[in-house]
N, C-alpha and C positions, 0 to 999 in steps of 0.2 A: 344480543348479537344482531338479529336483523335492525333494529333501531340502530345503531354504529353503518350498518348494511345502506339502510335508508336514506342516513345523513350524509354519505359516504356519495351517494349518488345525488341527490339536491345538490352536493359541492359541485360534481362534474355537469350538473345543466343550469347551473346558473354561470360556471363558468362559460361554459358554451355560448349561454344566452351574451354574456358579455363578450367574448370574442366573437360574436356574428354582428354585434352591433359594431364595434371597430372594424372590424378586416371584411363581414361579408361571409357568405356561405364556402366559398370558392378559397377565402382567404383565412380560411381557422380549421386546421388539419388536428385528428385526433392528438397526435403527440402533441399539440400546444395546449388542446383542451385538458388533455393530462398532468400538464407542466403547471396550468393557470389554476387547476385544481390541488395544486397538491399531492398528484394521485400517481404511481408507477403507470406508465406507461399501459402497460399490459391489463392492469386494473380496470380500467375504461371499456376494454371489451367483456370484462364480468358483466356490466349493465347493457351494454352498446355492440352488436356483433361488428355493427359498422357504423360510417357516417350517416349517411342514408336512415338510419333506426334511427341512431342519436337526433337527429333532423325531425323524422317525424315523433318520436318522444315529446321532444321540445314542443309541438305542436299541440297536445295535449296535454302537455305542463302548464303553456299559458294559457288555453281554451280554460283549465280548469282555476288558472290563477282570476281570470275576470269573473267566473262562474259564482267563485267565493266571495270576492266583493263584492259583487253584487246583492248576491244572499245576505252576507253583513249586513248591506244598506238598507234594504229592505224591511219595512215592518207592514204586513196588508192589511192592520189595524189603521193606519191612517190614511188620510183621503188624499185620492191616486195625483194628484198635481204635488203635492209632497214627496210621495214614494218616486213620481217620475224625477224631480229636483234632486231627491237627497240620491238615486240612482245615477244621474247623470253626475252628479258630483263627485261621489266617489269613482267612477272611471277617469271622468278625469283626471284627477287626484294621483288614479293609479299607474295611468299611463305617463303621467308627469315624474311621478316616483319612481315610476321603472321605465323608460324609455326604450332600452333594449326590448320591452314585452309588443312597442306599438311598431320598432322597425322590424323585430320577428315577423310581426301579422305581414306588415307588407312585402318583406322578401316572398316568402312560403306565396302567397297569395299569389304571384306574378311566375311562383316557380315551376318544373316540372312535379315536384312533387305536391302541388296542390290539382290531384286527379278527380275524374268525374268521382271514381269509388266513394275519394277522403269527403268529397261534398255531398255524399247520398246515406254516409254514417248515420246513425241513432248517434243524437248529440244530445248532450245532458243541458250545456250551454244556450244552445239555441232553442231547444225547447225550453228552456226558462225563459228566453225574450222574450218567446212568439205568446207562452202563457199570459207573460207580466202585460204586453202590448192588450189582446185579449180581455183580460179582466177590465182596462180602460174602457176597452169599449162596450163592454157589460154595463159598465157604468155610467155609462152616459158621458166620460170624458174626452173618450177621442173619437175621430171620424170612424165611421163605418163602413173602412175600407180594409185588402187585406194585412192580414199581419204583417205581413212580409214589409209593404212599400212602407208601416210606420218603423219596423227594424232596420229597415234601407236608409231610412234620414234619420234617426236617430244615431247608428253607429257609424256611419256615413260621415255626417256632420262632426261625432267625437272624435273619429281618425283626421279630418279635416283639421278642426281645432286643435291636437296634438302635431301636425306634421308643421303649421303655421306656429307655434308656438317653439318646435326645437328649430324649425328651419330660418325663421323670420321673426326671429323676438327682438332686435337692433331695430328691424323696420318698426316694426308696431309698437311699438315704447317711443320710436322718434313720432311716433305719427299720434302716440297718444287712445293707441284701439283699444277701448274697453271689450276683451275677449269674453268674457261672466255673460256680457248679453245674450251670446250665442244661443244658450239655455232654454231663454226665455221665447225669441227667434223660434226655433225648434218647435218648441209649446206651443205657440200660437197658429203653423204650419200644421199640425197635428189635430190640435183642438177640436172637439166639436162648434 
């Protein structure tokens, strides 16, 4: 029962996610999000007391959706210019595959509900960056600066690369931008 319970509610926030990437925060009202789910109406608030929840939910749906890919990519058996590579590449990948996850980030981020509080959380997500960034420069692979400014131009750059990619992909096909380089760009910016 709770597993039916579980899947029951991943329906109604991927629908969500998908109606906030079409209409916007302002323009995907519970009863559509019910509607795009599958789900009665009244159902919705079984998980969601309101939008507002449902909203922040969402936010830690997708914190924890990149958290997991990333962990996927990850092997700290091989050497960190690889783990950065094969890291960078599955976010891309993932925000490519779900695009609704990268205009989420940016709505939330510009919204009222992204508060000092939501930004001073124990975060599982971002304490994996600041580790993974860290071990580089244990390593002797990246500058020995702090973790933060290499998490800034790393995910900086991937939100960059993703909003140029669904915004501006006619231009840069006419124009011939090899976008893959970014990566490397990044790496070399970082580097020791």
């Amino acid at each position: 029962m709770e597993e039916k319970l579980a899947e029951k509610k991943k329906m109604v926030m991927e629908s969500a996610l998908k109606l906030i990437y079409e209409h916007g925060f302002h323009g995907c009202p519970m009863s559509m999000v019910a509607k795009n789910a599958g789900v009665a109406a009244g159902t919705i608030y079984t998980y969601f007391e309101s939008k507002d929840e449902l909203i922040n939910g969402l936010y830690y749906y997708v914190k924890n959706s990149l958290f997991q890919v990333a962990l996927n990519a990850d092997n700290d058996q091989k050497d960190f210019k690889e783990r950065y590579h094969n890291f960078w590449n599955a976010l891309d990948k993932h925000y490519m595959d779900h695009p609704e996850i990268h205009k989420f980030f940016e709505q939330f981020r510009s919204s009222p509900y992204n508060t000092a509080e939501k930004q001073l959380e124990q975060d599982d997500w971002h304490d994996w960056l600041h580790s993974f960034v860290q071990q580089g420069i244990d390593q002797g692979y990246l500058k020995d600066i702090a973790t933060d400014l290499h998490v800034i131009m790393i995910m900086g750059s991937l939100s960059s690369l993703t909003l140029v990619r669904t915004s501006f992909q006619h231009k840069i096909n006419q124009r011939a931008v090899d976008l893959n380089k970014l990566a490397d760009m990044v790496w070399d910016a970082i580097k020791k």
